[in-house]
N, C-alpha and C positions, 0 to 999 in steps of 0.2 A: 376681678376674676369672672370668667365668662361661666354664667350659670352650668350644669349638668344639663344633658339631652335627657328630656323625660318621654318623650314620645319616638317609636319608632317612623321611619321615611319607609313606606312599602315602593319598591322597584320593578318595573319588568324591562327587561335589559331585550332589545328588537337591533340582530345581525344578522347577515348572512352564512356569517362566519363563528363556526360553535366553536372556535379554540378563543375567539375574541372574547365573546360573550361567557365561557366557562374564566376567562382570564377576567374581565372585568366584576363578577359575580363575586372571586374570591378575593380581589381587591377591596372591594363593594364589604367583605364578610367581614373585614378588618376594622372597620372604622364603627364604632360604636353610632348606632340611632339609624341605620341604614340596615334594609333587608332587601336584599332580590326574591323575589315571590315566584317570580314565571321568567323563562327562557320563551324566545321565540328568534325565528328563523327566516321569518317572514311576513309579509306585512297581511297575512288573510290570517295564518294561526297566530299574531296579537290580537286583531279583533276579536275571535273567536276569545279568545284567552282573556281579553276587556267585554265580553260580554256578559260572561261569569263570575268575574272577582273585580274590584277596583282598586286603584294601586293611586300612589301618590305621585311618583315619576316615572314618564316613558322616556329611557333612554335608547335611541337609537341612532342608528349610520347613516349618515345622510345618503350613502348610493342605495342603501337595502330600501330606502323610501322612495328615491327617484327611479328606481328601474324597474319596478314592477307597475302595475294598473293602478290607477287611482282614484279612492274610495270618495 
């Protein structure tokens, strides 16, 4: 039997799209050992948002990362 999750997974979930990211958040709320911590919209307010708090996983959309400048 697979141990219990003792530690939480901190998320910030990087869309263009806030119906996606409000959608993957509360999927994310479901599962035990997962937190989404920060929404972002794009890829200057995640940094902004990573320069403040540190998170365990950036999930994001591969087009919100390919079509803007990059860092």
């Amino acid at each position: 039997m697979p141990e219990p999750i003792t530690q939480t997974i901190s998320i910030l979930v990087l869309d263009d799209h806030a119906l996606f990211r409000e959608s993957v958040a509360r999927l994310l709320a479901t599962e035990p050992g997962f937190q989404v911590v920060a929404h972002c919209g794009s890829i200057d307010e995640a940094i902004k948002t990573l320069k403040q708090m540190r998170v365990d996983i950036v999930l994001l959309a591969f087009l919100a990362a390919t079509t803007q400048h990059n860092h």
